[in-house]
Biotite code that builds the C-alpha atoms (Angstrom):
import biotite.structure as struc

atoms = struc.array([
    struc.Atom([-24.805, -23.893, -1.745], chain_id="A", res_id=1, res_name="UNK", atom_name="CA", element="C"),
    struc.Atom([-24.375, -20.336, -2.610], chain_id="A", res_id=2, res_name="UNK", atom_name="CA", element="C"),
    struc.Atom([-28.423, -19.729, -1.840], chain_id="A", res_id=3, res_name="UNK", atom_name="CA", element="C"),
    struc.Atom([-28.365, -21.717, 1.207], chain_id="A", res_id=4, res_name="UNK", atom_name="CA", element="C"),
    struc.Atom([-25.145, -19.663, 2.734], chain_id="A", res_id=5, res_name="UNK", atom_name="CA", element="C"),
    struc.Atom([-27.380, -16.626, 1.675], chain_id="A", res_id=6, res_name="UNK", atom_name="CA", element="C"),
    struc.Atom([-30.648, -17.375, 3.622], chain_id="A", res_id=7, res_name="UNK", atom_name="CA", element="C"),
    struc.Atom([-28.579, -18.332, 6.682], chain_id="A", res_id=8, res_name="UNK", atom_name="CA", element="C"),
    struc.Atom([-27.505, -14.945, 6.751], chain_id="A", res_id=9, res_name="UNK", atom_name="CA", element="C"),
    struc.Atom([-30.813, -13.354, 6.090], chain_id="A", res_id=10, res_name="UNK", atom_name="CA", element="C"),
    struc.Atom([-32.118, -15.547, 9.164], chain_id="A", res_id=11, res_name="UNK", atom_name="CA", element="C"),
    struc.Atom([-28.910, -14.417, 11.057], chain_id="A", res_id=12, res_name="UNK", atom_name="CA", element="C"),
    struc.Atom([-30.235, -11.058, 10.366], chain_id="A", res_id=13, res_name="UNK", atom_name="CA", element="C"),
    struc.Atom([-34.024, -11.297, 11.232], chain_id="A", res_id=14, res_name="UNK", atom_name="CA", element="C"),
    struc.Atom([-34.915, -9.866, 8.933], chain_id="A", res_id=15, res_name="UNK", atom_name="CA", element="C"),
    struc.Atom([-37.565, -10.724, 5.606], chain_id="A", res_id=16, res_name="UNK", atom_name="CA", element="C"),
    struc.Atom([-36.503, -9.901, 2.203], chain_id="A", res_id=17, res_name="UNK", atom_name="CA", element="C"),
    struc.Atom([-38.942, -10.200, -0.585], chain_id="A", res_id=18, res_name="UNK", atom_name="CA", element="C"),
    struc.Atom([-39.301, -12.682, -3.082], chain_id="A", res_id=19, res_name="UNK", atom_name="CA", element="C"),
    struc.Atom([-38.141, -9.814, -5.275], chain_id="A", res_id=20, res_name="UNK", atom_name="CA", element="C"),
    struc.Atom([-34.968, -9.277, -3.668], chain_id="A", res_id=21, res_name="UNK", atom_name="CA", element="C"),
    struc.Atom([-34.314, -13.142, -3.556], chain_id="A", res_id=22, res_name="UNK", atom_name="CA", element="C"),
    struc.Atom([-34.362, -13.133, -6.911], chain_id="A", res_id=23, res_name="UNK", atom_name="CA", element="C"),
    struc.Atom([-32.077, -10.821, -7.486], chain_id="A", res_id=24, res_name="UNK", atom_name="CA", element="C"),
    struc.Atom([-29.503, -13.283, -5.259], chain_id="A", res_id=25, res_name="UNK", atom_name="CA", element="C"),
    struc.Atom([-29.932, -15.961, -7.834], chain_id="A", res_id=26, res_name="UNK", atom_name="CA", element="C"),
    struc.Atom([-29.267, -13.522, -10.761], chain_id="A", res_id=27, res_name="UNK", atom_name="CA", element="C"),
    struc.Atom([-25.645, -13.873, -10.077], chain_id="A", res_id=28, res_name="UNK", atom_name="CA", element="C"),
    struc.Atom([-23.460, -13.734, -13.450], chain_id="A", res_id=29, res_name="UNK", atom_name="CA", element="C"),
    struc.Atom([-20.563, -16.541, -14.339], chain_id="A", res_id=30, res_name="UNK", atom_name="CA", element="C"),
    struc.Atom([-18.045, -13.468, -14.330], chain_id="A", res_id=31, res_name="UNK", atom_name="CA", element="C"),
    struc.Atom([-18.647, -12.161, -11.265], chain_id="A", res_id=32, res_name="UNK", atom_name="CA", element="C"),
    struc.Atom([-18.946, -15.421, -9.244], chain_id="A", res_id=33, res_name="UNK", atom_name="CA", element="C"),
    struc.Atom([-15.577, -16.870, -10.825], chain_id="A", res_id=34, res_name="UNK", atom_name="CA", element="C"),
    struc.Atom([-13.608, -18.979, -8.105], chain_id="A", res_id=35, res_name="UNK", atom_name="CA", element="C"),
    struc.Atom([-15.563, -17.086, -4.912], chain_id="A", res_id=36, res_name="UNK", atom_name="CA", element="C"),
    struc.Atom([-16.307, -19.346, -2.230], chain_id="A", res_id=37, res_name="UNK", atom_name="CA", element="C"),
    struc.Atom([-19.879, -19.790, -2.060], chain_id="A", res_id=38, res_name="UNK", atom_name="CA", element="C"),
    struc.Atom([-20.482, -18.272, 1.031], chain_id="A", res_id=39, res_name="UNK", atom_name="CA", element="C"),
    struc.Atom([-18.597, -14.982, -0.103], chain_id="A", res_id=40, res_name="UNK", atom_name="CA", element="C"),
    struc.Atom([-21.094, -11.571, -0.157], chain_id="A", res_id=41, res_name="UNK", atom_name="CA", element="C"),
    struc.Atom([-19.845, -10.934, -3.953], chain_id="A", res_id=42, res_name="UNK", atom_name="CA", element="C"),
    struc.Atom([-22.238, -13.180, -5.098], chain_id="A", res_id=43, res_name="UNK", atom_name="CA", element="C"),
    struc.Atom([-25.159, -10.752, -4.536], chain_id="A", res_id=44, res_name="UNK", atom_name="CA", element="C"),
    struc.Atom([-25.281, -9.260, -7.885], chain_id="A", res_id=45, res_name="UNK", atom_name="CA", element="C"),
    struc.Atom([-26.040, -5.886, -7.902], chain_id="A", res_id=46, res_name="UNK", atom_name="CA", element="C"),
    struc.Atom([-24.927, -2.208, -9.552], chain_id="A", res_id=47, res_name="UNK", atom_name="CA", element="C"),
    struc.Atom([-23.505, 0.783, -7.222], chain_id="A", res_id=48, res_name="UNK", atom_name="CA", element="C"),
    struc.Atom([-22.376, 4.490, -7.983], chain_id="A", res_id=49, res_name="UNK", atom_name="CA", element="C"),
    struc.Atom([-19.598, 5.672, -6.457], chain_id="A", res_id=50, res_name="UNK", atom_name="CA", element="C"),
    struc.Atom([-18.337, 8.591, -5.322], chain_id="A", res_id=51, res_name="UNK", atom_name="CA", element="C"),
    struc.Atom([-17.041, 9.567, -8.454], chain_id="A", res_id=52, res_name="UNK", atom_name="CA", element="C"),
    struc.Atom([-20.262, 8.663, -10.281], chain_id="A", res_id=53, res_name="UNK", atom_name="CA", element="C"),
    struc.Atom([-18.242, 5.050, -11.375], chain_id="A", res_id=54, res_name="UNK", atom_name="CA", element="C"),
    struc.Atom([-20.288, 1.921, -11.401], chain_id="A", res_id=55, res_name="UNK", atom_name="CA", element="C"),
    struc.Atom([-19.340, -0.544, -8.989], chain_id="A", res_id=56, res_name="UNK", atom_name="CA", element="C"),
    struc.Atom([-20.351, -4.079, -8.663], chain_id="A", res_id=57, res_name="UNK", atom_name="CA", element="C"),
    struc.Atom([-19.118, -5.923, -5.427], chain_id="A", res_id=58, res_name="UNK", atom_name="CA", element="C"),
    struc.Atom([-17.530, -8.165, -6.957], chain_id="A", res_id=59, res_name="UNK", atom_name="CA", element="C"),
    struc.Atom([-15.132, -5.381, -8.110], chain_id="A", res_id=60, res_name="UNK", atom_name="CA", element="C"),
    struc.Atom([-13.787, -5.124, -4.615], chain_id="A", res_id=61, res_name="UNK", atom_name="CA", element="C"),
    struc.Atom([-11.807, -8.600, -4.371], chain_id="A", res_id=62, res_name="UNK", atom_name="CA", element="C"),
    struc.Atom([-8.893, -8.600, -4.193], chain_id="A", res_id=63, res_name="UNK", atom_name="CA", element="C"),
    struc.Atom([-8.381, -6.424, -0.947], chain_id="A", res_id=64, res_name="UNK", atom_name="CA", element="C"),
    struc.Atom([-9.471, -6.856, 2.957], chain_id="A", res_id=65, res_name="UNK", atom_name="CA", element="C"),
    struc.Atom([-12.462, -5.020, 2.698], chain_id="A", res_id=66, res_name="UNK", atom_name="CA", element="C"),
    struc.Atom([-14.029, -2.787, 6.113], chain_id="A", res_id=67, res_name="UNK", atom_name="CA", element="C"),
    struc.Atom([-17.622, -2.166, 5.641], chain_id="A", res_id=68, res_name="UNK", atom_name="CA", element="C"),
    struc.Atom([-19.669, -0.237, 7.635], chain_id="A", res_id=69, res_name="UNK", atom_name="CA", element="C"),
    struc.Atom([-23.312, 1.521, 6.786], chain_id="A", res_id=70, res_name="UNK", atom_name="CA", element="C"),
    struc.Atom([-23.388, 4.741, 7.299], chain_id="A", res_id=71, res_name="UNK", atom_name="CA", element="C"),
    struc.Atom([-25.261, 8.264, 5.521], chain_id="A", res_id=72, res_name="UNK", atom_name="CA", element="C"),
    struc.Atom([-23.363, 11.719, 5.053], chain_id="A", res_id=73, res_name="UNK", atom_name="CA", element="C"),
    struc.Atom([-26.342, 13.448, 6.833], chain_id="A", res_id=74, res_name="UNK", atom_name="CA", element="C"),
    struc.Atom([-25.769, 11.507, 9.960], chain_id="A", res_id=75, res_name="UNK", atom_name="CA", element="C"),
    struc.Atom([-24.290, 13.880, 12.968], chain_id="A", res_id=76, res_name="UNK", atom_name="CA", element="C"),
    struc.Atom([-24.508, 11.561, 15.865], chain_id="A", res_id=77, res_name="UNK", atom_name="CA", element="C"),
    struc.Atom([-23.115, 7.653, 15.690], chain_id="A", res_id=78, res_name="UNK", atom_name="CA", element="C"),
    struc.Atom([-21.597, 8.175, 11.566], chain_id="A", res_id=79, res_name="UNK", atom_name="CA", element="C"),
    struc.Atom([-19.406, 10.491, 12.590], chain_id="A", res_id=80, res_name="UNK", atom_name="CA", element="C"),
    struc.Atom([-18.137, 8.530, 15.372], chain_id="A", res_id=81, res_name="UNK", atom_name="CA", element="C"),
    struc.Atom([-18.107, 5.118, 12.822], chain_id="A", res_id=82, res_name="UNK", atom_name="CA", element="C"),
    struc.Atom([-16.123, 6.737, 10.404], chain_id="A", res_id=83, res_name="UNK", atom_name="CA", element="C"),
    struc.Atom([-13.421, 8.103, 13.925], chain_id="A", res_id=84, res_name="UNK", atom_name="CA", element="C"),
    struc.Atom([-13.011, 4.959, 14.462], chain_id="A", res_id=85, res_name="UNK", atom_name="CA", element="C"),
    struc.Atom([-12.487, 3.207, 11.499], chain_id="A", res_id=86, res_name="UNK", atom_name="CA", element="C"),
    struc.Atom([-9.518, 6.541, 10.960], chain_id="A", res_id=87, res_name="UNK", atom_name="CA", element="C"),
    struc.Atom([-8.191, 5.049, 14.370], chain_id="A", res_id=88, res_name="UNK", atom_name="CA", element="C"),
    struc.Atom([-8.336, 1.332, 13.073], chain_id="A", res_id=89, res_name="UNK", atom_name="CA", element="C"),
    struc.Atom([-6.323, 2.557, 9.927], chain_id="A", res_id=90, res_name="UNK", atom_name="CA", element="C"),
    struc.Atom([-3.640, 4.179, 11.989], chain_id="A", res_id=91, res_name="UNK", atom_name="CA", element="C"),
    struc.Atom([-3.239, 1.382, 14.378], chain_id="A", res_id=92, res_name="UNK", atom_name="CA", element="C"),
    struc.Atom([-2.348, -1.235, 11.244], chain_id="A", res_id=93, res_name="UNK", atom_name="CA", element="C"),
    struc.Atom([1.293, -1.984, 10.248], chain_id="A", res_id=94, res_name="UNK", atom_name="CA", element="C"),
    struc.Atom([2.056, -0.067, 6.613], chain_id="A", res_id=95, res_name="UNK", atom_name="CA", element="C"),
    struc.Atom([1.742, -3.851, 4.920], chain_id="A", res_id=96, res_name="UNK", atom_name="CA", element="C"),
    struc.Atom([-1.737, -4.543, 6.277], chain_id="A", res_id=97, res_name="UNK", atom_name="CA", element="C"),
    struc.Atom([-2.913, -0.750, 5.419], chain_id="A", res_id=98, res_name="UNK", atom_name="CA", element="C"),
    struc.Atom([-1.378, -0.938, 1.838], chain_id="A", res_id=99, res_name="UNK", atom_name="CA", element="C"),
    struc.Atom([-3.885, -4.342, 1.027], chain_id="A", res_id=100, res_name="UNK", atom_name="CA", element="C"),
    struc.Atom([-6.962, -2.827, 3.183], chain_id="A", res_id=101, res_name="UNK", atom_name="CA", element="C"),
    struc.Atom([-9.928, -1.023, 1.285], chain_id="A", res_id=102, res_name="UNK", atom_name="CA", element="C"),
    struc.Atom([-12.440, 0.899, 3.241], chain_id="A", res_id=103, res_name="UNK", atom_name="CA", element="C"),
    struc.Atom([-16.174, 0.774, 1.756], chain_id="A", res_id=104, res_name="UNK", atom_name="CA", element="C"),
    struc.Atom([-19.097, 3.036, 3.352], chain_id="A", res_id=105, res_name="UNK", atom_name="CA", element="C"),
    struc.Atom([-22.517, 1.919, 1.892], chain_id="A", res_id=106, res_name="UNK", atom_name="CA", element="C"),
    struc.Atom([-24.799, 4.825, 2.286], chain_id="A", res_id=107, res_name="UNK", atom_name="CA", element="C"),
    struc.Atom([-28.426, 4.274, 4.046], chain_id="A", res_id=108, res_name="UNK", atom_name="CA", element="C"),
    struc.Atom([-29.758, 6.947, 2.416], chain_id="A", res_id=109, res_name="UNK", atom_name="CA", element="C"),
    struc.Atom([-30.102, 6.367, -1.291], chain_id="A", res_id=110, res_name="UNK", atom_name="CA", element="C"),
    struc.Atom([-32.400, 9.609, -1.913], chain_id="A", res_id=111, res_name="UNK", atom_name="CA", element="C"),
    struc.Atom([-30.192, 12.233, -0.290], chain_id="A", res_id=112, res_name="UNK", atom_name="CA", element="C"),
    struc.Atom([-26.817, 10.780, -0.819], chain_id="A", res_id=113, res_name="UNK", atom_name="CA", element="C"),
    struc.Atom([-26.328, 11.031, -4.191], chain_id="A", res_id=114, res_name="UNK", atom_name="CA", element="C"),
    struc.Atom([-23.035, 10.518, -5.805], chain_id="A", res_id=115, res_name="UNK", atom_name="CA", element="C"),
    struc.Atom([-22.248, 14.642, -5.685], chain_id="A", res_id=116, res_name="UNK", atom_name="CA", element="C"),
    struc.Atom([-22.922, 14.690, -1.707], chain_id="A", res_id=117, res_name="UNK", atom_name="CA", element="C"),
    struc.Atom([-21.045, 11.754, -1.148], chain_id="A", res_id=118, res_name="UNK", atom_name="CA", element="C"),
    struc.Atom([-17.868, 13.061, -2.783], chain_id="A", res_id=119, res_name="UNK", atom_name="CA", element="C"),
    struc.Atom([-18.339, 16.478, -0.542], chain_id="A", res_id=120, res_name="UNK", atom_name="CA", element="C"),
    struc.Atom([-19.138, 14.227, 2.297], chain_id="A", res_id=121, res_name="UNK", atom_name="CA", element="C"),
    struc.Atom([-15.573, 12.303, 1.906], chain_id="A", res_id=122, res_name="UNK", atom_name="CA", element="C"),
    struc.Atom([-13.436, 15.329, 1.017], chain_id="A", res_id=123, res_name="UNK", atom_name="CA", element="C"),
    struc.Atom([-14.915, 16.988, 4.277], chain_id="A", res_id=124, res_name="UNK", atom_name="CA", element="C"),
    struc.Atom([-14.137, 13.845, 6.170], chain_id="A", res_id=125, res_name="UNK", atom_name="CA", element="C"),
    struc.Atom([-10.252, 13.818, 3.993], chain_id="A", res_id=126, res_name="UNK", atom_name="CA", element="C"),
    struc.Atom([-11.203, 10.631, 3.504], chain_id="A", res_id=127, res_name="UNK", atom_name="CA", element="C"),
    struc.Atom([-8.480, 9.171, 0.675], chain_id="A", res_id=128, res_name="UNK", atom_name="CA", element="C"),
    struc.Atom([-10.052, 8.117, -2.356], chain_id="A", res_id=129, res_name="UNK", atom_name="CA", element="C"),
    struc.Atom([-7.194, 5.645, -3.040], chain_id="A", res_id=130, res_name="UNK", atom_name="CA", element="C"),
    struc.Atom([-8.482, 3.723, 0.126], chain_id="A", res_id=131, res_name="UNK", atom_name="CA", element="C"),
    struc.Atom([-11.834, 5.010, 0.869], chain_id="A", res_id=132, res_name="UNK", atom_name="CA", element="C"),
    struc.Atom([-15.012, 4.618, -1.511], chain_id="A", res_id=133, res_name="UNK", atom_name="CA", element="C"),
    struc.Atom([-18.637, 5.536, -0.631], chain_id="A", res_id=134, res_name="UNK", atom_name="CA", element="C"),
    struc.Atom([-21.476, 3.166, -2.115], chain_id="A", res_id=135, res_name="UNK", atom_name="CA", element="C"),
    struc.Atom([-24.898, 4.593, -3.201], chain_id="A", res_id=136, res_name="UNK", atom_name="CA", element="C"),
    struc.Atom([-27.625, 2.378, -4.512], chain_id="A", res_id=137, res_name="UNK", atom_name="CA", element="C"),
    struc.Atom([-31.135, 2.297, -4.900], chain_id="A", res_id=138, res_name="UNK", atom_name="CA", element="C"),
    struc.Atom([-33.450, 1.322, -2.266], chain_id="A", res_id=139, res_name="UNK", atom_name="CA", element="C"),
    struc.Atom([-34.110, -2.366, -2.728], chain_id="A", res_id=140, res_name="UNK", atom_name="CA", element="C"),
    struc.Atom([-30.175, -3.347, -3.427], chain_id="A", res_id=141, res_name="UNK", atom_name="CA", element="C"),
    struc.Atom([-29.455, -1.138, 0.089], chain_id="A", res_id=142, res_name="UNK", atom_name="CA", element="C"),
    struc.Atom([-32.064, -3.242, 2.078], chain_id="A", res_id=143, res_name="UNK", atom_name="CA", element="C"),
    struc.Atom([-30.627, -6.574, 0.997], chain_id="A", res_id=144, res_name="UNK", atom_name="CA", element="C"),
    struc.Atom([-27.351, -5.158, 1.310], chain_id="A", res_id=145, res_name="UNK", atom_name="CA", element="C"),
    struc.Atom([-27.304, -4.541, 4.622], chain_id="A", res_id=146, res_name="UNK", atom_name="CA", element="C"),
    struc.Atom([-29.665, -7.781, 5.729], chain_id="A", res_id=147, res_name="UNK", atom_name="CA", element="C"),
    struc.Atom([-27.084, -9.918, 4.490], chain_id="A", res_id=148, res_name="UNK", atom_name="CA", element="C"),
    struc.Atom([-24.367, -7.828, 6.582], chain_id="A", res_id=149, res_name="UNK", atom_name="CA", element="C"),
    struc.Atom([-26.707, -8.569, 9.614], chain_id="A", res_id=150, res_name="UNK", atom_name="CA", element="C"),
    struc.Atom([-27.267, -4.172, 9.937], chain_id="A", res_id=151, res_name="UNK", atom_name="CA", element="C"),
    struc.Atom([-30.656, -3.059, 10.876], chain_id="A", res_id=152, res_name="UNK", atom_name="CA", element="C"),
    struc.Atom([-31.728, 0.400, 10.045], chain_id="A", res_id=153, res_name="UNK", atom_name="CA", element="C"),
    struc.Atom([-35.160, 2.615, 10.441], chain_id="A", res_id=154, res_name="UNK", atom_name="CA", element="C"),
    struc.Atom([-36.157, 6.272, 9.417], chain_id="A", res_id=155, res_name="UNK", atom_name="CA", element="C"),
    struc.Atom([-36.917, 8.123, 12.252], chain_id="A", res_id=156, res_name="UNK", atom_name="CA", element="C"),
    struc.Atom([-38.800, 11.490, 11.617], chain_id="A", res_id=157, res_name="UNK", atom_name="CA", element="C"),
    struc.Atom([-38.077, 13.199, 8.472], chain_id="A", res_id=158, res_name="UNK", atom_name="CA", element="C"),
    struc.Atom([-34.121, 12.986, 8.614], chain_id="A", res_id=159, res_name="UNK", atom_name="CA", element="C"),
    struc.Atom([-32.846, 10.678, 10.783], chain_id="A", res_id=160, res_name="UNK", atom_name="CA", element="C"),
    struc.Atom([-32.372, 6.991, 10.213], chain_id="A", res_id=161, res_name="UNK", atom_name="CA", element="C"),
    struc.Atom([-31.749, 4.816, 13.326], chain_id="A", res_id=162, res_name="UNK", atom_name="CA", element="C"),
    struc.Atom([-29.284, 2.172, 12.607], chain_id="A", res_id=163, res_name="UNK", atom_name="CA", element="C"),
    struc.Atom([-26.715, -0.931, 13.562], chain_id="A", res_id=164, res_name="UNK", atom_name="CA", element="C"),
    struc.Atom([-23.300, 0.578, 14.556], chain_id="A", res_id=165, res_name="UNK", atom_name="CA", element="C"),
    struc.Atom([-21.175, -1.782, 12.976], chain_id="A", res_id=166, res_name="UNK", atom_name="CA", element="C"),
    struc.Atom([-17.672, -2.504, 11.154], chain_id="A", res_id=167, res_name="UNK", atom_name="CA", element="C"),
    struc.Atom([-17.353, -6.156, 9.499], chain_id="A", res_id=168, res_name="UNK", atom_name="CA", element="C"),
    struc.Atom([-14.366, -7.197, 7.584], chain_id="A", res_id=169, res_name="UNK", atom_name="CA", element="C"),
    struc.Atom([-14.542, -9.128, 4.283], chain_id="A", res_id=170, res_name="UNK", atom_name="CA", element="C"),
    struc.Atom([-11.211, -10.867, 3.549], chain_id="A", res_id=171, res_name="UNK", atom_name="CA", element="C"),
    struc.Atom([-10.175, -10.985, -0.156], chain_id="A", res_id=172, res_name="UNK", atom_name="CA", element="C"),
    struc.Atom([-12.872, -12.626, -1.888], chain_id="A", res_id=173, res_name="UNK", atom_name="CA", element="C"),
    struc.Atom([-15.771, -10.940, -0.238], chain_id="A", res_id=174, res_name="UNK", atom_name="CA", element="C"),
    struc.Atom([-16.174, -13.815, 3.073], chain_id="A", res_id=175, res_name="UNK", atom_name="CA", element="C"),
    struc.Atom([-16.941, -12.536, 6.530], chain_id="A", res_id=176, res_name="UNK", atom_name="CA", element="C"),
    struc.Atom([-14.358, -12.515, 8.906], chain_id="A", res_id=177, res_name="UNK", atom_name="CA", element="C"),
    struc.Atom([-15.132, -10.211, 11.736], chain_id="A", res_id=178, res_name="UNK", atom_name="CA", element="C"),
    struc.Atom([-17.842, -7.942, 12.899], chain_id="A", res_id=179, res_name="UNK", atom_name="CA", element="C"),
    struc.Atom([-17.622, -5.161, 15.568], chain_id="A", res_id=180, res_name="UNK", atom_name="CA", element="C"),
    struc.Atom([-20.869, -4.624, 16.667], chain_id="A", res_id=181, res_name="UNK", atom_name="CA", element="C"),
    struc.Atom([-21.153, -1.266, 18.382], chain_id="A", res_id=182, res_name="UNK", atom_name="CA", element="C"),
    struc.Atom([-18.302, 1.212, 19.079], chain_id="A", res_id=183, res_name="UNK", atom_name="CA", element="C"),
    struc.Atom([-17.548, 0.358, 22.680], chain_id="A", res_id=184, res_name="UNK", atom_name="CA", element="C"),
    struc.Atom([-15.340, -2.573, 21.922], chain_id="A", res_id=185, res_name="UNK", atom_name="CA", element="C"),
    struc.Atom([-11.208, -3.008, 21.541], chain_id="A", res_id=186, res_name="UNK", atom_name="CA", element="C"),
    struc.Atom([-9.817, -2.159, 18.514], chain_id="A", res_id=187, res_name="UNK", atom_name="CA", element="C"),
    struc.Atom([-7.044, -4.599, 19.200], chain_id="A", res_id=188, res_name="UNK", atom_name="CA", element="C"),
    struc.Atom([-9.209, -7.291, 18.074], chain_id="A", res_id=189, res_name="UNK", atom_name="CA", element="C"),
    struc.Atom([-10.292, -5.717, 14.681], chain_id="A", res_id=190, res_name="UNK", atom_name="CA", element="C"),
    struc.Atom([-6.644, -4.562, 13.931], chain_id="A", res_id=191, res_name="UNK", atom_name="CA", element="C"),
    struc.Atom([-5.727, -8.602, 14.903], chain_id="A", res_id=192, res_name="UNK", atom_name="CA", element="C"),
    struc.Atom([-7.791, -9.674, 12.053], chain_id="A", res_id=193, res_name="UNK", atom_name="CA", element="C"),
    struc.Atom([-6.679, -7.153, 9.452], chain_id="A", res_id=194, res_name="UNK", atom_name="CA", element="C"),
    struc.Atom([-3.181, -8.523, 10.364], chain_id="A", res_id=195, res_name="UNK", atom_name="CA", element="C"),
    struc.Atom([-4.002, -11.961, 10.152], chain_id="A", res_id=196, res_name="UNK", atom_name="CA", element="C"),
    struc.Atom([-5.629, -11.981, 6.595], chain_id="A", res_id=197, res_name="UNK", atom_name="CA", element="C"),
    struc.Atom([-2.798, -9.219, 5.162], chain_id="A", res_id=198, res_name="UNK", atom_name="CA", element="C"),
    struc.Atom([-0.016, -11.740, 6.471], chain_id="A", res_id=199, res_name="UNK", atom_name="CA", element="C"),
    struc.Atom([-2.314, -14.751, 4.747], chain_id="A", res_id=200, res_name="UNK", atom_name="CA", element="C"),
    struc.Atom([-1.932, -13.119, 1.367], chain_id="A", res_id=201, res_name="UNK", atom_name="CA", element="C"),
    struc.Atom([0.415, -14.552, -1.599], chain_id="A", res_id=202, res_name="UNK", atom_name="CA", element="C"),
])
């Protein structure tokens, strides 16, 4: 079940992952998979840095309403804008929901957003390290990554990468429940869901 819930959202995505990468789904350890639904996105086993330089494995982050959005610290046109709104999101939320939500950037750009720029990147931003961490990871893991989170991304020239504006929330054990695709939309509805999922917690 957990590999079938996996390709649907590869196909969902459109786009091909290698038989590499595929593997790397089915590598998923006893620990980390403990009582996760099988559709949740923890079960994609794979090792992160950080901010601080600290490993992270996703399956670290249950436990807390997760926003995700992909996003690199060189980025001066739609990141900037991605990481406004998600500040705006945060404000709008009642201190209950904010206390239980976690904010996760995953950065597109594994070779110039290293672990050092992403901490200057965040304390530029005064992004709060309490709520906020910023994902780096090599190539391969940042591909599948963001295929199974539906978000398309492209270099373009030497230092741009072209990519899906686009916040999704995870609720507690890693499961899709909401994606804003672009940054035109309410924010009512994204705060809504937040809400719901805090107020659904024991």
């Amino acid at each position: 079940m957990k590999i079938i819930a996996i390709l649907l959202l590869t196909v969902i995505s459109g786009l091909k992952i290698s038989g590499l990468m595929m593997a790397s789904f089915m590598m998923t350890s006893i620990a980390q998979a403990q009582d996760l639904p099988d559709n949740s996105i923890y079960h994609f086993e794979s090792s992160w840095l950080n901010q601080a330089s600290e490993t992270v494995v996703l399956a670290d982050l249950a436990g807390h309403i997760q926003l995700v959005a992909f996003v690199y610290s060189y980025c001066e046109h739609t990141c900037p804008t991605i990481i406004a709104t998600i500040k705006q999101v945060n404000k709008m939320l009642s201190p209950e929901a904010r206390e239980q939500l976690r904010i996760t950037l995953v950065s597109l750009d594994p070779d110039r957003d290293t672990p050092e720029r992403l901490k200057i990147y965040m304390d530029k931003q005064s992004l709060d390290e309490q709520q906020w961490s910023f994902l780096h990871g090599d190539a391969d893991d940042v591909q599948a990554l963001s295929a199974l989170f539906g978000v398309r991304y492209k270099p373009m020239g030497v230092a741009d990468i072209a990519h899906s504006n686009m916040l999704t929330i995870l609720d507690q054990q890693g499961v899709m429940r909401y994606q804003m695709k672009g940054l035109g939309e309410n924010l009512e509805t994204i705060t809504a869901e937040i809400e719901t999922l805090a107020g659904e917690s024991p």
